[in-house]
C-alpha positions in Angstrom: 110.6 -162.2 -183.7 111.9 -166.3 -183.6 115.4 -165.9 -184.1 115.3 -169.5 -185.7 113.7 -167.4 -188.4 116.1 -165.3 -188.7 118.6 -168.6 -189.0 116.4 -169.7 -191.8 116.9 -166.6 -193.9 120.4 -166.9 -193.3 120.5 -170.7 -194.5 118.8 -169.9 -197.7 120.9 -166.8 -198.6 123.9 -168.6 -197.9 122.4 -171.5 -200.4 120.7 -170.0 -202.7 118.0 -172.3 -202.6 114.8 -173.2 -200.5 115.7 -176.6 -200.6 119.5 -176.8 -200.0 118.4 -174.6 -196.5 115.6 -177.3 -195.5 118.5 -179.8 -196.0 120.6 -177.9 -193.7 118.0 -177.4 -191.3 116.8 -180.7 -191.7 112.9 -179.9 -192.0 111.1 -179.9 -195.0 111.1 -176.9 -197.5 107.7 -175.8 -196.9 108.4 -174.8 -193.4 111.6 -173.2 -194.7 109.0 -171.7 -197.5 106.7 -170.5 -194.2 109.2 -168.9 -192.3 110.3 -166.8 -194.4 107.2 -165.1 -195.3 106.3 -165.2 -191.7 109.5 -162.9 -191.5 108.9 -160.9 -194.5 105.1 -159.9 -192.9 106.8 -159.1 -189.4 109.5 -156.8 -191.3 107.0 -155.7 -193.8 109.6 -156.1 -196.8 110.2 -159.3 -199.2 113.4 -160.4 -198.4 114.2 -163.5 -200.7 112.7 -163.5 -204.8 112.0 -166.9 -206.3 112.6 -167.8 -209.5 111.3 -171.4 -210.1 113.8 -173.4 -207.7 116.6 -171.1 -207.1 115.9 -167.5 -204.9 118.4 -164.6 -204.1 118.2 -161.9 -201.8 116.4 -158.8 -202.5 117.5 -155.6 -201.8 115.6 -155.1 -198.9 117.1 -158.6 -197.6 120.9 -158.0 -198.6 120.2 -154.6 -196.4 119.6 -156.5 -193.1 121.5 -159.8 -194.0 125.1 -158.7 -191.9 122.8 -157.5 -189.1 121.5 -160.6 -189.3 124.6 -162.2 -188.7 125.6 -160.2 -186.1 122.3 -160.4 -184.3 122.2 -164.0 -184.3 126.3 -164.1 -182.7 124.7 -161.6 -180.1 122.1 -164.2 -179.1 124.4 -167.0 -179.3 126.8 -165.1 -176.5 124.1 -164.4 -174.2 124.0 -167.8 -172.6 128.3 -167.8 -172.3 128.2 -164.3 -170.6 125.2 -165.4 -168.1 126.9 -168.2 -167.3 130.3 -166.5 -166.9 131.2 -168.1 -163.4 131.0 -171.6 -165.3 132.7 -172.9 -168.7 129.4 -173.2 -170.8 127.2 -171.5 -173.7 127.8 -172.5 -177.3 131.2 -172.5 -179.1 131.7 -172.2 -182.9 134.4 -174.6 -184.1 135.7 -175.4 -187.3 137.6 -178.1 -188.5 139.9 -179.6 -191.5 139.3 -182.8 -193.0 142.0 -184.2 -191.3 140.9 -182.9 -187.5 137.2 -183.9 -188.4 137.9 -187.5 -188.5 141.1 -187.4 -186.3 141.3 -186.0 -182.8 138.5 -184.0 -183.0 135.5 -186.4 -181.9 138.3 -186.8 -178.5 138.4 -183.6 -178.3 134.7 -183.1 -178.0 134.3 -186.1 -175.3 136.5 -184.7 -173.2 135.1 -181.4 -173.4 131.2 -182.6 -172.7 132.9 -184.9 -170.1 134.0 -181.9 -168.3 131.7 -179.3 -169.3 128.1 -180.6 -169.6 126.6 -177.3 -170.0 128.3 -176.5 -173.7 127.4 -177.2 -177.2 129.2 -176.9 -180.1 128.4 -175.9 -183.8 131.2 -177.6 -186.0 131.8 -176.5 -189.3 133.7 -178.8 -191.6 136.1 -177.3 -194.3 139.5 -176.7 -195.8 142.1 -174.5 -194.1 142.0 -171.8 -195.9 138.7 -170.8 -195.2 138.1 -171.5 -191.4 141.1 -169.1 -191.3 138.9 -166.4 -192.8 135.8 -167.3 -190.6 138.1 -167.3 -187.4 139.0 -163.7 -188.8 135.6 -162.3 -189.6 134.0 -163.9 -186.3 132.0 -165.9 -187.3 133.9 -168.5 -185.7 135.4 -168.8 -182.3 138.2 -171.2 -183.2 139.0 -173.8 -185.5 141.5 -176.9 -185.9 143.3 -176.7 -189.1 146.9 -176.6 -190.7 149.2 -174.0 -190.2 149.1 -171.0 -192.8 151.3 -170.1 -194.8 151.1 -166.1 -194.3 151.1 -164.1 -191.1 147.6 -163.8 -189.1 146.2 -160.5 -188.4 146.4 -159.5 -184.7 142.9 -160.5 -183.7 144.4 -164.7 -184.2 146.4 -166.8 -182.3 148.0 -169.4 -183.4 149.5 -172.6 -181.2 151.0 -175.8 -182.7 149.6 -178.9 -181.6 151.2 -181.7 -183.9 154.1 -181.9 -186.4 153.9 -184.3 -189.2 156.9 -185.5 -191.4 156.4 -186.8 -195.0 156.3 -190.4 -195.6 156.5 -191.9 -198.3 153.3 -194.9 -198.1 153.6 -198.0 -199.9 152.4 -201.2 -200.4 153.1 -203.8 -197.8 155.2 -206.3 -200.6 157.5 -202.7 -201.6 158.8 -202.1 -197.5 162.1 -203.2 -198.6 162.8 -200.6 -201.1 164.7 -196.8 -201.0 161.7 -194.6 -200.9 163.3 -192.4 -203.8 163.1 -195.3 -206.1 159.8 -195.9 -205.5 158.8 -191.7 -206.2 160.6 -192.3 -209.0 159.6 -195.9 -210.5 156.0 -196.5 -209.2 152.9 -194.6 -210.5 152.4 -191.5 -208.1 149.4 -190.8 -206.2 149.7 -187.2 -205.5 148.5 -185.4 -202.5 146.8 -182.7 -204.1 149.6 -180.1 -204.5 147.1 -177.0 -205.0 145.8 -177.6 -201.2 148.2 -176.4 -197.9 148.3 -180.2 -196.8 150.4 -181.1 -200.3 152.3 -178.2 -201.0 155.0 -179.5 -198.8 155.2 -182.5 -200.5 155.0 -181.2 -204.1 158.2 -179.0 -203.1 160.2 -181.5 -202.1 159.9 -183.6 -205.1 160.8 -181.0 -206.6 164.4 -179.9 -203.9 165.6 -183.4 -204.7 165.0 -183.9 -208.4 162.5 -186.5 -208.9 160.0 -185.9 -211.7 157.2 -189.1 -210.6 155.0 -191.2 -212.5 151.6 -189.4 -211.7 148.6 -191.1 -211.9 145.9 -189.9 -209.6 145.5 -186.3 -207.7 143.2 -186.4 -204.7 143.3 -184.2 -201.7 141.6 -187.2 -199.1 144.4 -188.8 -196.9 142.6 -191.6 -196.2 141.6 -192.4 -199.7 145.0 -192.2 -200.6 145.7 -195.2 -197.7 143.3 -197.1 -199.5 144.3 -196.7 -202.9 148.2 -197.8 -201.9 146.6 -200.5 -200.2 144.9 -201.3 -203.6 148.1 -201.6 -205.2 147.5 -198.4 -207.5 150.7 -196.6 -206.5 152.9 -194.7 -203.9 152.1 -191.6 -202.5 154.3 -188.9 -200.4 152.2 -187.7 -197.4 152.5 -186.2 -194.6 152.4 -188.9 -191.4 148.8 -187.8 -190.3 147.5 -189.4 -186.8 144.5 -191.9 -186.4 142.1 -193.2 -187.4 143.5 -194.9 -190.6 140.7 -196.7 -192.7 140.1 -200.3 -191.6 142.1 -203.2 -193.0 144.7 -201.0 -194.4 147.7 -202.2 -194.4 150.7 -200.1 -195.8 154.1 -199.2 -195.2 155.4 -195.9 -193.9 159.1 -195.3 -195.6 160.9 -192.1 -193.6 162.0 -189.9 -196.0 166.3 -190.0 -196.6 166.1 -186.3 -197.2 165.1 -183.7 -194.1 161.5 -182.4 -195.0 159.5 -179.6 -193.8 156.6 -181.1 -192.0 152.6 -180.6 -192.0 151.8 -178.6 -188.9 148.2 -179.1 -187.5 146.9 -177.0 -184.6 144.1 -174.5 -182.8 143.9 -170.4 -184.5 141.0 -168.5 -182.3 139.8 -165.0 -181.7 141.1 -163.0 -179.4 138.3 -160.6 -179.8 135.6 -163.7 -179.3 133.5 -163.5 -175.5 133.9 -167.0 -175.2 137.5 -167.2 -173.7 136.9 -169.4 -171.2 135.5 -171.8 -173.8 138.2 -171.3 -175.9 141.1 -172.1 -173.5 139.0 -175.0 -172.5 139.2 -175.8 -175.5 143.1 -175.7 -176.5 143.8 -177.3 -172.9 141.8 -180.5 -174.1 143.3 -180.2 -177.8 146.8 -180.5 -175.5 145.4 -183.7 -173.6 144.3 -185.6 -176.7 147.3 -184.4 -178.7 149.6 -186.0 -175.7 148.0 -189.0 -176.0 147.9 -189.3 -179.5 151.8 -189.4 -179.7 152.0 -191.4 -176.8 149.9 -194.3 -178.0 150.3 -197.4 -180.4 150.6 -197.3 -184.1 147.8 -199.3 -185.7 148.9 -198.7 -189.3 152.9 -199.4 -189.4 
């Protein structure tokens, strides 16, 4: 039985659709089409109904679908447990918004650079949520913000950056008191319902300001741009680079203390790839190290 099969089942449960998987996969939906009925005749069940371009799983398939999982995982540690004398195999990583397009792509030179025998599946997505893959296994480790409840026994937790609010303003409005500005200008508000703006949502609220909102986004660097644009202020915490091109904004301290964004590595205890895991947080350490200690491009 191709276990790529197997993957393909997988991808079109997950989806719900023939097409969404092929995307995924990147090949076409007929071979998506052909290898699931190749499966079905080898298990001698149907395991995904169609109904005109949308599918679910049928009964005999949502039997063997968390096997599925878990037989896939198996095959995935077999290469890190053969090669247990050397840091190698594949390691499942997720990653916020904000580590995506930040430190992680250092992260993973340095880690090739060192270890050519590794690849990594990276899955992109909000904190939240790699938390809960982390938990269940099906990830090894991810690079997110810290959480704001205690993790289960299984996680560890280690704090790689701290990031204090800022208030970001247009170039022309450095001069001016950074509460005047909450206050006066139109608000661009870090979206308050996600981790990353909760901080800042509570301390507009600790010192009494009541802003002038006009646009809600959760997307940093979209918010860079739109300040840059001249649509507002925004109170954010003071992420690390890259910054979009050409922006050019002004980063006010805050004169109020503020509890800052925390960014940084939660991974399984329970996962077999340990050595890839502290090979991981060692390099996280490196690039984070030289993160602080380099230049500024966007003060």
């Amino acid at each position: 039985m191709d276990t790529q099969f197997l993957n393909t089942f997988l991808q079109v449960a997950d989806r719900g659709s023939m097409a969404a998987a092929a995307r995924h996969l990147n090949i076409t939906p007929a071979a998506v089409a052909q290898q699931i009925r190749t499966l079905e005749r080898e298990l001698g069940v149907p395991l995904i109904a169609r109904a005109g371009r949308t599918v679910s799983v049928t009964e005999e398939g949502a039997r063997i679908l968390q096997r599925t999982r878990e037989v896939l995982r198996d095959v995935a540690d077999l290469r890190s447990i053969a090669n247990d004398r050397a840091v190698s195999g594949e390691l499942r990583l997720g990653a916020c918004p904000t580590a995506l397009a930040g430190m992680l792509p250092d992260v993973l030179a340095g880690m090739v650079r060192k270890f050519p025998l590794i690849n990594v599946f990276i899955k992109p997505g909000y904190s939240a949520e790699l938390y809960a893959d982390v938990e269940s296994g099906e990830l090894d480790a991810a690079i997110v913000l810290q959480a704001p409840f205690a993790l289960p026994k299984t996680c560890n937790w280690e704090v790689l950056r701290e990031e204090p609010l800022v208030v970001l303003a247009p170039e022309r409005l450095a001069h001016c008191d950074p509460h005047d500005l909450l206050r006066d200008e139109p608000l661009i508000r870090y979206d308050r319902h996600q981790w990353g703006g909760r901080q800042a949502d509570e301390y507009l609220r600790r010192v009494g300001i009541v802003p002038r909102e006009r646009f809600e986004l959760n997307a940093l660097n979209a918010i860079a741009v739109m300040v840059d644009r001249g649509l507002g202020v925004s109170l954010v915490p003071d992420w690390a680079e890259p910054w979009p091109a050409g922006v050019r904004v002004a980063r006010l301290p805050l004169p109020e203390p503020s509890e800052p964004r925390r960014m940084g590595i939660v991974w399984s205890s329970t996962s077999v790839r340990g050595r890839l895991t502290l090979a991981l947080r060692e390099e996280c350490r490196h690039v984070t190290r030289r993160q602080r200690g380099g230049s500024d491009p966007h003060h």
